[in-house]
Structure formats: structure tokens, C-alpha cells
N, C-alpha and C positions, 0 to 999 in steps of 0.2 A: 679312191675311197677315203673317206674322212673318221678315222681313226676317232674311238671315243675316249674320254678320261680314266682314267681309274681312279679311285681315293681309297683309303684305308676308316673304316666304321666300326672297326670292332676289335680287340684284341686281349689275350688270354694267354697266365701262363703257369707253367707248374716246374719249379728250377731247387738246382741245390738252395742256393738264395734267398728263397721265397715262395711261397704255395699258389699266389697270385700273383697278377699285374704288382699293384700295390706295394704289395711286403718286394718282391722284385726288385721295382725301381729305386725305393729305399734303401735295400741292400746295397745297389751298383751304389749308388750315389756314395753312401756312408764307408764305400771301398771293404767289403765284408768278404771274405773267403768262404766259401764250400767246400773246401778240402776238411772231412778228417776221417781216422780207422774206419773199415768197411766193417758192417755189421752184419752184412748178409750170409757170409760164413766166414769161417774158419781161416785165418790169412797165415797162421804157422809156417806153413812151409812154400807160404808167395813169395817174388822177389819184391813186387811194391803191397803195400800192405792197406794202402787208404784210396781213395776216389773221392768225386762229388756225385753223393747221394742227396735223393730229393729225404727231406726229414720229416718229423712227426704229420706225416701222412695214411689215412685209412681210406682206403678205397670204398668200404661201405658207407661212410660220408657221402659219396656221390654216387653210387650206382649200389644197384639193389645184389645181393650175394652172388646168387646164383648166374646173374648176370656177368658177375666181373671175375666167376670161376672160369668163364667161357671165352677170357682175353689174356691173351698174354698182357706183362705190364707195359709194352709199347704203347699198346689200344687202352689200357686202359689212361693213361698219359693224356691219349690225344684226346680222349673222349672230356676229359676233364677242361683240358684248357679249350677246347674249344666249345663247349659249352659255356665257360665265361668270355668268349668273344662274341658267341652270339647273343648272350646278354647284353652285354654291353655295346652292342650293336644295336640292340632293341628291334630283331626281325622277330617275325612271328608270322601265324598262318595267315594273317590278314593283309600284311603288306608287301609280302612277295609273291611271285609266281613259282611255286615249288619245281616246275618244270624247267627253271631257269634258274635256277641256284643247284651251282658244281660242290664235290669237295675233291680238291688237287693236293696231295697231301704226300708230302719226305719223309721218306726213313731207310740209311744206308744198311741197315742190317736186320730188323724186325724182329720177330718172335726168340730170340737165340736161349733168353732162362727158359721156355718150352722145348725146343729143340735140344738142348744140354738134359734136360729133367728126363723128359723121352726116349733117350737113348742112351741114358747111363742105368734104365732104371729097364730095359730093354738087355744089356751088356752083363746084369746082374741076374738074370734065368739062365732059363736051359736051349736060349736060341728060336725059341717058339715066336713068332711074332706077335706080341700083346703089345696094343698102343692106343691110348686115348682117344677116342674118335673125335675129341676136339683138337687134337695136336695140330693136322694140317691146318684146318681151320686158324687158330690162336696163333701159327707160326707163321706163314705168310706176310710179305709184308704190305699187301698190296689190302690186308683187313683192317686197318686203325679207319681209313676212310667211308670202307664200307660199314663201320657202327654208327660213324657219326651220320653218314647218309640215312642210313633207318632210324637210329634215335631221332632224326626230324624229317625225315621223308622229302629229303632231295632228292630227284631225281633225274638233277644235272649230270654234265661229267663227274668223271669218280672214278680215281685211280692214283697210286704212287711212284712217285719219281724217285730212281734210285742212283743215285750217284754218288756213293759213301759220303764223305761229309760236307759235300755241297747241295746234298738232295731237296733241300726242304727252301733254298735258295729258287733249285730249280723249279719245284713245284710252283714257287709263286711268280714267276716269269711266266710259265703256261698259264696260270690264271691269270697273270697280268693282259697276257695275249689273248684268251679265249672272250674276254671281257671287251679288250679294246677294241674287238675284230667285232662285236657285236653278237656272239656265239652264246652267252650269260650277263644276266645281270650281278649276279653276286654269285663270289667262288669263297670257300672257307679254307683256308689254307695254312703252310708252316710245317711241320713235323716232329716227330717224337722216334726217342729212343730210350730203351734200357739197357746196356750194355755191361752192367757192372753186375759181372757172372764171373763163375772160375775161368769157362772158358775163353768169356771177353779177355777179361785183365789178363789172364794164361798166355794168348794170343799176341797180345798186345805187349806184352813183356819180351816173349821171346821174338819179336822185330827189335827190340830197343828201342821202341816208339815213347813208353812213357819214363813217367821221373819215377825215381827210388828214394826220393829225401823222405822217407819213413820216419826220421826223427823229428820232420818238420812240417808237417802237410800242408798245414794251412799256407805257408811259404813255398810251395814246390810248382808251382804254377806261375812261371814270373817271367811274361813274355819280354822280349828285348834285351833281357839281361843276359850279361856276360855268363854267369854262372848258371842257365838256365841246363834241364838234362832231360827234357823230354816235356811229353803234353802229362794232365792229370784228368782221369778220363769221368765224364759226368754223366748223367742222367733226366729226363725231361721229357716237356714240349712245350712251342710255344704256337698260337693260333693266332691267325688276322682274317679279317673279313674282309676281303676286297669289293668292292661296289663300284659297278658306272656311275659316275657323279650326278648324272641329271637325274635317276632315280634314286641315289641317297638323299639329294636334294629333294624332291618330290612328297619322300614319305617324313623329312623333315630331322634327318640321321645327323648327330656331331660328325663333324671330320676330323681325323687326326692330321694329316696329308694326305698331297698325291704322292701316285708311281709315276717318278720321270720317266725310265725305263728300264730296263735290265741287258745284260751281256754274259754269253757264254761263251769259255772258249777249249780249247787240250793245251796242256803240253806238250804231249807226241812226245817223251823223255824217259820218263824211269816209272816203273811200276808203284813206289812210295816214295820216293825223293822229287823234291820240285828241281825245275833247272835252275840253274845257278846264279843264270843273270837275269830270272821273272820274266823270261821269253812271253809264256803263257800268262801268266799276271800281267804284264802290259798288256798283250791283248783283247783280256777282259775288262779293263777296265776304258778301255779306248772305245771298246764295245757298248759299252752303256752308257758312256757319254754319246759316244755318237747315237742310238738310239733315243735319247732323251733330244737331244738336239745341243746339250750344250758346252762349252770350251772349260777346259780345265782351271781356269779362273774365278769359275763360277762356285766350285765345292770347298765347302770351310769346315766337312768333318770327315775323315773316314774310319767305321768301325772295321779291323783288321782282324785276318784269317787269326792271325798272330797266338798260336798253339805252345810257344815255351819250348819248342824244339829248335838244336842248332843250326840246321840248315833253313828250316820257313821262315823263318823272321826275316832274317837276312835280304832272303831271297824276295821277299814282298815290298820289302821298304826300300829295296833297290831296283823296285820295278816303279815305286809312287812315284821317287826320284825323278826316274825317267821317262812316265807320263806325264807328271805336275812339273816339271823343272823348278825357277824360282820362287815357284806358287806353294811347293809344298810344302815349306817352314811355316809358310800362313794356317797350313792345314790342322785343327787339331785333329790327332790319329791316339786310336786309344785300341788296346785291347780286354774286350771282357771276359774272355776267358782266363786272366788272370785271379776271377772270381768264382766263375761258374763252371770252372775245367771246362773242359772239351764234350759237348754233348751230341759227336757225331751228326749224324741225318739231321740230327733237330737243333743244330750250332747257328743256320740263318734263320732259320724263326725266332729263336731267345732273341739273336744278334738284331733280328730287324726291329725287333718289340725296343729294344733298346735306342737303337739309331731315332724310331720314330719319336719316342719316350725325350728325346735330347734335345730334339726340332722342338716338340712342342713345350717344353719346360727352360729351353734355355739355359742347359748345362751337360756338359761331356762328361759322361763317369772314367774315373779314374785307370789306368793301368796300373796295379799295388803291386809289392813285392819287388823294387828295382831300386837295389842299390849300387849295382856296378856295370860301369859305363861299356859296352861292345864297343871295340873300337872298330869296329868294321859297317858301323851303324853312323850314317850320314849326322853329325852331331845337333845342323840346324833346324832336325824335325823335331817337333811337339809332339812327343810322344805319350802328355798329357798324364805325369808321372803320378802317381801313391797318393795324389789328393785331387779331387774333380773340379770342374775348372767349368767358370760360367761363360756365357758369349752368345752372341743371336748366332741362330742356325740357317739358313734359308734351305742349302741343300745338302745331305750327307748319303753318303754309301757304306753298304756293308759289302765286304767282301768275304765270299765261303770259297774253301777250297779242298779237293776229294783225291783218297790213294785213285792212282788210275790217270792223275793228272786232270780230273774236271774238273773244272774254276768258273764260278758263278758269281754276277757281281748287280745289285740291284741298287738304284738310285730313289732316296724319298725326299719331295721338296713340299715346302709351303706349300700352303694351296693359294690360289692366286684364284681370286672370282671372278 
């Protein structure tokens, strides 16, 4: 069977960063942080006090009240940026077949500020069970895809891939396949999350997952670095429109790129710790090259999992090591969540918007925040330090990676006609 293209048509996004594609890419480039104090409550008696929050955002901007009472802000996330994909994708009822247009859509956690509200507010009667009848609804996370599906009446696949913070990675590997196999024409894809609630950051504090530099925020997210003490946890989503190329072609669609291919793989290791020696990060990334078709010589960027925690970094850069061998100093490797914190489920959609965003402009955003050298960090990689750095791109990877040990790795290249 002869395998069709995929390209990338459209993409949308809504980040600490920036409200848009746009304001986004600006941001990465300009090396801008998303870290500061959380406003959403009360941080008194948190251990870490700040996150990346998406900012002077009103949901009734984009959707009508009543409608965006009835979504958690996962959904309503996703609804946002991907409505600026498929603008900017330029589909509409007249040029596709609604019957063949998917939404595949990540999110490692879904409705949780629903689910916290409902059952504190539940904890606070006399036991009687009273509950919003949209709770289920609005908390699931399997709903950000089924709005976007009815706001434009797909009714392709439709459904989310959950694999904490590789999900939205995963998501677009199933649209990449459902596409390629000839199953859809066009999948809307990427992921969203809101996770900066009491119980998020609560949660996440007590793992020892995130940083506590409270005195520093904007500085506390600063992967590769020696003095790095954890991830800084963000909020978001980011959208891409995947398309069979002969029918992006047809109705006359910009390309941004192709999908060379994607790889999955486990650790089989530890419930939140990666292994040690990138066991499972080499073989995702071995995975998407081989899927793509092509030799580790070929890739001159990769965007890294690279979270600000003391073990993942480590553990990723000594798995490029020993996939790329002398190839990897060539590579520039950068991480952006040194800007955008950590936005779980929705970390490979920002990330890919990013990766693709580099290909076509011709320049790697920055990793900020790094002033001191890990010695345990191979010295002659391009780590692509606190200023962005130009250079032709032909092919780059993002790589996502999820508690549970699921690692997703997707490949975007040129498009070649």
C-alpha cells in the first residue's frame, strides 16, 4: 500500500507567551519567560507560589457566555487555538468533506479546576449528593475535541489521547496515521490543558516535581542547568491542521511542512523517573527516524522534552548522544519550556508549533535561563543557550515525554514537491 503525505495547514495557539501563533513565536524568539505569581488563588500557604499562566485573556472574546460556562478551561483552551488553525488553514464548508475531517486531540489530565470545584463545594454540605450537571460533561477529557467537532461539524474520528505529558504528541501520530493510511483527509489536532489549580500545583509539589524559586519565577525554569530544581508548571493549547498533501494541494492550502514520521515507545522503569541511561528516549527517537525513513545525519534541530528537572535532562541528552553520535554537536537542541513552563498534555502541540515555526523562519528559539554548566552534560552539544540562534532547518523533532514512562517523538521536514 502506498502510504500518503501528510503536511501541516494550519496552526493556532494560546500559551503563557502569547495569545496567538503570532505574539508566541515572537515571545520564543525574543527568549521571554511565562513564569510569574499565580493569581488564581490564594498561594499563602503553597510551597511554590508562581506557574505559567496564559494572561490578559477573556474567554467571552471567543465564545459566547453561556457556552463557555459549560467547559472546563481545558475545552475552552482548545476551542480557542484551534479555531485559529483552522483559520488559518482556510478550511471551510466548501472545501472539505466534513465526513473526512477527524479531531485527535491530547490532554494528560482534563477538567481537574471542575473536578476540584465540584467536590470541595460537594465536601462543604451535609453529604447529600448536589453536583452540576455539567460537571461530568466539562470534566472528562475526552470533551475539548467533542466541542471543536460540533463548533464545525466534523464528523471524523474524534477522540483523546491520554498519556500525561506526551499526549497531545500522541494525538498527532494517530492523525498522522489515520491520514497517511488514507482513513481522513484532514485531522485537527494538538492538545490543551489547565492544570494550575490548588490541586494541580498541591499535587505536583508534593512529588517534588516542581521548582520553588519563588523569589525568581521568571528564572526558575531553566532546563540543562546545573542549578535547575524542578519543572514550572504552565497552561494552554496548541492546534495543527494536518492534511493529505494532494488535497491541501487541490484546494490551493500554504504549507508549513511535512510529517516525516513519529515514534512511540515505554520505559518499562519507574512510575515518574525516566531511566537513567534514556533506554526509552533512544528508542523513540530511533523510532521516528526509522518511520520517516531517515539516518541521523539528516536532523539539524531538536526541540527537547527538557522540563528543568534533575533527572530528565540528563537522561534525554544522554540518550541524543547515543542516537546522533558525532552528529549531535551539529544539532541545534533547545528547550522551550524554559519559556513556556511545562504545559503537560498540551507540551507537543506548543512544542511542535514551535519546531515547525523554526523550519519555516529559519531560526532556533533560545533555551534562557542558563548560567551554569551541568557537568554531567556532554559539553559539545548546542544547547542553543539564552540567545536564538539562525541556521537553515530542513528536518527537526520534538520530543514529548509522560509520568508512566510514555515517550512520543514526531519528525517535521521541508516540504519537498
Amino acid at each position: 500500500m502506498q502510504l500518503k503525505r501528510v503536511v501541516v495547514t494550519g496552526l493556532g495557539a494560546l500559551t503563557p507567551i502569547g495569545n496567538n501563533v503570532e505574539e508566541y513565536w515572537n515571545s520564543l524568539i525574543e527568549g521571554k519567560s511565562g513564569a510569574a505569581p499565580i493569581t488564581y488563588y490564594d498561594t499563602e500557604k503553597h510551597k511554590t507560589k508562581f506557574a505559567c499562566e496564559v494572561k490578559n485573556f477573556n474567554i467571552e472574546d471567543f465564545i459566547d457566555r453561556k457556552e463557555a460556562r459549560r467547559m472546563d478551561k481545558f475545552a475552552q483552551y482548545a476551542v480557542v487555538a484551534s479555531d485559529e488553525a483552522i483559520k488559518d488553514a482556510g478550511i471551510t464548508s466548501e472545501n472539505v468533506d466534513k465526513h473526512r475531517v477527524g479531531v485527535i486531540w491530547g490532554a494528560g489530565i482534563g477538567g481537574l479546576e471542575t473536578f476540584q470545584e465540584e467536590v470541595l463545594y460537594y465536601a462543604k454540605g451535609d453529604g447529600t449528593p448536589k453536583f452540576n450537571p455539567f460537571f461530568i460533561p466539562k470534566m472528562i477529557a475526552d470533551i475539548a475535541p467533542a466541542h471543536i467537532s460540533m463548533r464545525n461539524g466534523y464528523m471524523g474520528p474524534n477522540y483523546t489521547t491520554v498519556s500525561a505529558c506526551a499526549s497531545s504528541a500522541n494525538a498527532m501520530i494517530d492523525a498522522f496515521n489515520y491520514i497517511r493510511l488514507g482513513m481522513c483527509d484532514v485531522i485537527i489536532s494538538g492538545g490543551s490543558e489547565a492544570a494550575v489549580t490548588i490541586a494541580g500545583m498541591g499535587g505536583f509539589n508534593s512529588m517534588h516535581a516542581l521548582s520553588t524559586r519563588n523569589e525568581s519565577p521568571e528564572s526558575a525554569s531553566r532546563p540543562f542547568d546545573a542549578t535547575r530544581d524542578g519543572f514550572v508548571l504552565g497552561e494552554g493549547a496548541g492546534a495543527l491542521v494536518l492534511e493529505e498533501y494532494e488535497h491541501a494541494k487541490a484546494r490551493g492550502a500554504k504549507i508549513y511542512c511535512e510529517i516525516g514520521g513519529g515514534g512511540m515507545s515505554s520505559d518499562a522503569y519507574h512510575l515518574t523517573a525516566p531511566h537513567p541511561e534514556g533506554l526509552g528516549v533512544i528508542a523513540v527517537m530511533k523510532n521516528c527516524l526509522n518511520d520517516a525513513g531517515m539516518k541521523p545525519e539528516d536532523v539539524d534541530h531538536i526541540n527537547t522534552h527538557g522540563t528543568s528537572t534533575p533527572l530528565g535532562d540528563v537522561a534525554e541528552l544522554k540518550a541524543i548522544s547515543a542516537v546522533f553520535g558525532g552528529h549531535a554537536k551539529n544539532i541545534n537542541i533547545n528547550s522551550t519550556k524554559s519559556m513556556t513552563g511545562h504545559l503537560l498534555g498540551a507540551a507537543g502541540g506548543i512544542e511542535a508549533i514551535a519546531s515547525i515555526l523554526a523550519i519555516k523562519n529559519g531560526i532556533i528559539p533560545p533555551t534562557i535561563n542558563h548560567s551554569t554548566v551541568d557537568e554531567r552534560i556532554n559539553p559539545e552539544l548546542n544547547l542553543t543557550l539564552n540567545k536564538a540562534q539562525k541556521r537553515e532547518i530542513k528536518v527537526a523533532m520534538s520530543n514529548t515525554f509522560g509520568f508512566g514512562g510514555h515517550n512520543a517523538c514526531v519528525l517535521f521536514k521541508k516540504l519537498e514537491e
